[in-house]
C-alpha positions as CSV (number, residue, x, y, z in Angstrom):
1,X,119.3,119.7,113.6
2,X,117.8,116.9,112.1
3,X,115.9,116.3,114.8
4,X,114.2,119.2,114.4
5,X,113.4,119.1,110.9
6,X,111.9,115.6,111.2
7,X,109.5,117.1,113.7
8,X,108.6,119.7,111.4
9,X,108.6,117.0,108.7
10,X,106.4,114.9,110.9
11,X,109.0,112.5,110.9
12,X,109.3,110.3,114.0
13,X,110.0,106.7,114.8
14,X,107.4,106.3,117.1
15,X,104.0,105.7,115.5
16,X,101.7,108.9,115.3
17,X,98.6,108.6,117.9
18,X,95.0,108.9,117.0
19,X,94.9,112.4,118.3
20,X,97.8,113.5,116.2
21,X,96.0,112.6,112.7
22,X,92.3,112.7,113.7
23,X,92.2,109.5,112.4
24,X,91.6,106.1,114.3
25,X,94.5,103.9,113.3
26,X,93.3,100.5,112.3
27,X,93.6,97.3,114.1
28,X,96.9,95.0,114.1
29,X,94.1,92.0,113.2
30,X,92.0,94.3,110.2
31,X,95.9,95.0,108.8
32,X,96.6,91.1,108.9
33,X,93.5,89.6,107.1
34,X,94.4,92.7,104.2
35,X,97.9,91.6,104.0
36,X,97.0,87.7,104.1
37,X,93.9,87.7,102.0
38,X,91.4,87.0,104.1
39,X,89.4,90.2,103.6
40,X,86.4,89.4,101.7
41,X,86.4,90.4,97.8
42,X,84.4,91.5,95.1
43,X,82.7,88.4,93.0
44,X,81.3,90.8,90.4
45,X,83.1,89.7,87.0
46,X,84.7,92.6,85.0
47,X,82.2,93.9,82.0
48,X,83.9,93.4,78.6
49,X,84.0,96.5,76.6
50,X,84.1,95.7,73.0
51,X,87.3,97.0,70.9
52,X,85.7,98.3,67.5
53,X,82.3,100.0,68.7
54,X,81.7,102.2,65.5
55,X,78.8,101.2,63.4
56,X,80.8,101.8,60.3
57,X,82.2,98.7,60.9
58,X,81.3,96.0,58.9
59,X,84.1,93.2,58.4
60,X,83.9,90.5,60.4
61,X,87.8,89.8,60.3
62,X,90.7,90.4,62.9
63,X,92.1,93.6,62.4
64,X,95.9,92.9,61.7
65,X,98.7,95.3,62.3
66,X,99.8,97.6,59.5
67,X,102.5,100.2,59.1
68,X,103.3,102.1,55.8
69,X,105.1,105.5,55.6
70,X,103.7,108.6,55.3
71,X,104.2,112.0,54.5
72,X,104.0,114.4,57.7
73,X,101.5,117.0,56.2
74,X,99.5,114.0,55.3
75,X,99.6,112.4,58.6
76,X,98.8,115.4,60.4
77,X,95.5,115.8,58.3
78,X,94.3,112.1,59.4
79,X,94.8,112.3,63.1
80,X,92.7,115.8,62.4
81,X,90.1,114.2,60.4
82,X,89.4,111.0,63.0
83,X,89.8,113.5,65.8
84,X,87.0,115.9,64.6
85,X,84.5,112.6,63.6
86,X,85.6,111.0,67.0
87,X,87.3,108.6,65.0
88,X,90.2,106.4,65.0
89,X,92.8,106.9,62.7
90,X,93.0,103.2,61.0
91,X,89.1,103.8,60.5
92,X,89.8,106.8,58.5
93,X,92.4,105.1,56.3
94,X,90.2,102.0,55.9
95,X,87.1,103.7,55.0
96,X,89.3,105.3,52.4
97,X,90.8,102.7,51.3
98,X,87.2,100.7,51.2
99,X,86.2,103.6,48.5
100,X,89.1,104.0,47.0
101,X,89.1,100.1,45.9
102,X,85.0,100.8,45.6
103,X,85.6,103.4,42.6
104,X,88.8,101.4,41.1
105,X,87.1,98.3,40.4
């Protein structure tokens, strides 16, 4: 019985033929070169994408890591807020803090 559903399965030990998969089965020596390296690779370096790409932002500092505790309602409204203006969420709160401090000089 399991015989016959690994033929259903397409399970066999012996490896499938070309005909079988319509698909040429690649050489042993194509399969060696892959698996020791010697296939030829890509030299073009990786494009950096900058982190922060929002005109909005001034500061030339490292953003550090911040945590603080808010209410749910309130948290809710921010994700809301960047979402709609395709913002982040820390740029919401520090553009609100920047005119909070602005007005509260």
């Amino acid at each position: 019985m399991a015989d016959t559903y690994a033929k259903l399965l397409g399970l066999s030990d012996a490896p499938p033929s070309p005909s079988d998969s319509g698909r040429a089965i690649p050489e042993q020596s194509t399969i060696a070169k892959v698996q020791t390296g010697d296939a030829k690779k890509s030299t073009k370096p990786q494009t950096h994408i900058p982190l922060h790409q929002s005109s909005d932002f001034e500061s030339v500092e490292k953003l550090e890591k911040y945590t603080t505790h808010l209410e749910p309602s309130l948290i809710k409204k921010l994700k809301l807020h960047a979402t709609e203006r395709d913002m982040k969420d820390y740029q919401v709160v520090r553009n609100a803090l920047l005119l909070y401090f602005e007005k509260n000089k």
